[in-house]
C-alpha positions in Angstrom: 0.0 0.0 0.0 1.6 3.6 -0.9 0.7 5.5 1.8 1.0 9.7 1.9 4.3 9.4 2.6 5.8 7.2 0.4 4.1 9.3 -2.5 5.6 12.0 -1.7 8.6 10.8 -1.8 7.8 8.9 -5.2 6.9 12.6 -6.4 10.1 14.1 -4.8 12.3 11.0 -6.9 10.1 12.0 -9.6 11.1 15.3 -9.8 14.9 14.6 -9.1 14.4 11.6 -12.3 12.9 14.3 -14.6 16.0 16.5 -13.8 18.9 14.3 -14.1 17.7 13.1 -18.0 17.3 17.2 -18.6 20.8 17.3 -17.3 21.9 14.4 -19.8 19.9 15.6 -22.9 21.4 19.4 -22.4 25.0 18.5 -22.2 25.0 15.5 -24.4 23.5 17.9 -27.0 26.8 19.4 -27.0 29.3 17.1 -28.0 30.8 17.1 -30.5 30.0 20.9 -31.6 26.2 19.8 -31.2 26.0 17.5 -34.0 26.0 14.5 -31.3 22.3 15.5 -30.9 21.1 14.5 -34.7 22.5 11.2 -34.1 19.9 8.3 -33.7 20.7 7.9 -29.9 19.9 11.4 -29.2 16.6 11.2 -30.9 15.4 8.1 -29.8 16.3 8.9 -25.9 14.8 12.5 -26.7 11.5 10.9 -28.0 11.2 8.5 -25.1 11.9 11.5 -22.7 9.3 14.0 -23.5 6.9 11.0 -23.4 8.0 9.9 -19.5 8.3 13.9 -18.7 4.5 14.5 -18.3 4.2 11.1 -16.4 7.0 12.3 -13.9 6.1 16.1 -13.9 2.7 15.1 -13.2 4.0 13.1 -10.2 5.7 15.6 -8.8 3.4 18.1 -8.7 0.7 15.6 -7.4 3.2 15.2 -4.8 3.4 19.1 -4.5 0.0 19.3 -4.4 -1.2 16.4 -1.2 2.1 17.6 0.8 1.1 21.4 0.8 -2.6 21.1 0.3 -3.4 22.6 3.7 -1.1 25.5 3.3 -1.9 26.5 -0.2 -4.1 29.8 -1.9 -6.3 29.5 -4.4 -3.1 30.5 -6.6 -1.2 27.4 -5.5 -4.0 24.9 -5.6 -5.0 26.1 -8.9 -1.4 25.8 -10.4 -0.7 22.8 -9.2 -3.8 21.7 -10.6 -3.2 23.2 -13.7 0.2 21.4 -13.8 -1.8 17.9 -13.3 -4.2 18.3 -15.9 -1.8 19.5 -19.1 1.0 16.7 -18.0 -2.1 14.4 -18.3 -2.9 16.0 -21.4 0.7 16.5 -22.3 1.3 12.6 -22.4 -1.7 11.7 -24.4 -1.0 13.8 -27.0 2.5 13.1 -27.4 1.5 9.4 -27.1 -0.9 10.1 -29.9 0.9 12.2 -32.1 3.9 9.4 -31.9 2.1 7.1 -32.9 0.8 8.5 -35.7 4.1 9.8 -36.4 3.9 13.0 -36.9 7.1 14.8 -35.9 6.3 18.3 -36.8 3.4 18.0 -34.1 5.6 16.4 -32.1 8.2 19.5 -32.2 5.3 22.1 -31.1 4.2 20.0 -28.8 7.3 19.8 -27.0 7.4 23.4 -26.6 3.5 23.3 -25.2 4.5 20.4 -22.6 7.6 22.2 -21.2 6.7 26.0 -21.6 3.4 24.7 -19.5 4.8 23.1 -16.9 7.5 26.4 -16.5 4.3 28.0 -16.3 2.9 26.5 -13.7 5.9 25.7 -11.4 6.3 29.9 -11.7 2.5 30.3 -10.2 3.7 27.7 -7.6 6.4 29.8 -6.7 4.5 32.9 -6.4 2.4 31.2 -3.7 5.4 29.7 -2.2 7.1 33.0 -2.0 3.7 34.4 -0.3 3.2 31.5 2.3 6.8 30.3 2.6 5.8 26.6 3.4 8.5 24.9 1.8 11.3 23.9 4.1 13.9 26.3 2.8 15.1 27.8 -1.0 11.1 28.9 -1.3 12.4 31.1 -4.5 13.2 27.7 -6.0 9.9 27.2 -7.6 9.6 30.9 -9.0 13.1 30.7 -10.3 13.0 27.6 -11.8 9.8 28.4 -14.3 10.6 32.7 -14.6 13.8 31.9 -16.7 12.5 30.1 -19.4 8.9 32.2 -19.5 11.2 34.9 -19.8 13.2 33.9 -22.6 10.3 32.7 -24.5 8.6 35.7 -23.9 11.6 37.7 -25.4 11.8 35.5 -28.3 8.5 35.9 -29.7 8.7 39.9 -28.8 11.8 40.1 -31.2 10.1 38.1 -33.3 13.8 36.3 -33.9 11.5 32.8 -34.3 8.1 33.7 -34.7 7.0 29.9 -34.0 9.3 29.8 -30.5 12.0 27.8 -29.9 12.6 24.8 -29.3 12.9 23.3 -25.5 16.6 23.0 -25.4 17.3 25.9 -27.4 20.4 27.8 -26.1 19.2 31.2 -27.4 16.4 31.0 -24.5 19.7 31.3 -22.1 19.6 28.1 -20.6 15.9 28.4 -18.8 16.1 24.7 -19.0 19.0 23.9 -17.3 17.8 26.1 -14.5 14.1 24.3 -15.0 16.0 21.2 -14.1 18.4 22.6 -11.4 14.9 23.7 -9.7 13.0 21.2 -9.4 15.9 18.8 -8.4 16.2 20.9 -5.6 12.2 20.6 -5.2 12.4 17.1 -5.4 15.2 16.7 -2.7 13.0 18.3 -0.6 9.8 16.6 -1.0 12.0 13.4 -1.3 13.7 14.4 2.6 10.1 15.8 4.0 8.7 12.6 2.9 11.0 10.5 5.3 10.8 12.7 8.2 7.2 12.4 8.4 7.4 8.9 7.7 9.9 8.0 10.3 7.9 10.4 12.7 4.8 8.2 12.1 
């Protein structure tokens, strides 16, 4: 039986998981001048990711969302929320849209998945920042989705892509990597939180 608990600490590895392939798939991207990232590899572990990173997103802020339920505004249960619903959306379309193999869909969608979930851990750290529930580092969640909106929002003002970028785009100045670097940091939390209150029960 997974009891509160242990799925919080499930959401918290969840988060750390979803991190640590972001972390591969940035850097690997750069070998060899960047052309390592065309290869076959690449795309295949790229393709598999961004169909597990709703699943484990979705996890983590379910996690987010039982932990932090009593402490949470309307602003944090509705993010949260939010952040449930278009990972669960997320996955089925990218399932579909595999499947059926269209890859141009698959590119936008991409974009929709991540630049959502930035989104949506920023709202989180709005209300994070207001009720300071999280054990420490309560910026985390702010900074982790503000750098990327940021950088989209300043690519489709310039108008340098008019379509966006894509998730791992360096022109975006790595909001990604700090994405990932965030909600590692989240999920060590939750991950640690999750013990102690297990081991105090």
């Amino acid at each position: 039986m997974v009891t509160k608990d242990k799925f919080i600490r499930i959401g918290g590895w969840a988060f750390m998981l979803t991190a640590s392939i972001m972390f591969a798939l940035f850097f690997s991207a750069k070998i060899d001048d960047g052309r390592f990232k065309f290869t076959a590899t690449y795309q295949a572990v790229d393709t598999f990711f961004w169909i597990l990173f709703p699943i484990l997103i979705g996890l983590g802020y379910r996690a987010l969302q039982s932990h932090y339920q009593n402490r949470l505004s309307w602003l944090g249960e509705f993010s949260l929320l939010a952040g449930i619903v278009t990972a669960i959306v997320g996955f089925i379309s990218a399932a579909t849209v595999l499947v059926l193999q269209v890859d141009i869909l698959f590119w936008h969608l991409k974009l929709f998945i991540f630049l959502s979930s930035t989104i949506t851990m920023m709202l989180f750290g709005i209300d994070s920042l207001r009720g300071r529930y999280l054990p420490r580092w309560n910026f985390t969640p702010f900074g982790a989705g503000f750098v990327y909106v940021l950088g989209i929002f300043f690519q489709l003002t310039t108008q340098k892509r008019p379509w966006g970028p894509t998730p791992f785009d360096p022109s975006i100045d790595n909001g990604p990597l700090v994405f990932a670097i965030g909600i590692f940091l989240i999920g060590y939390m939750l991950q640690q939180e999750g013990k102690s209150s297990g081991e105090a029960s």
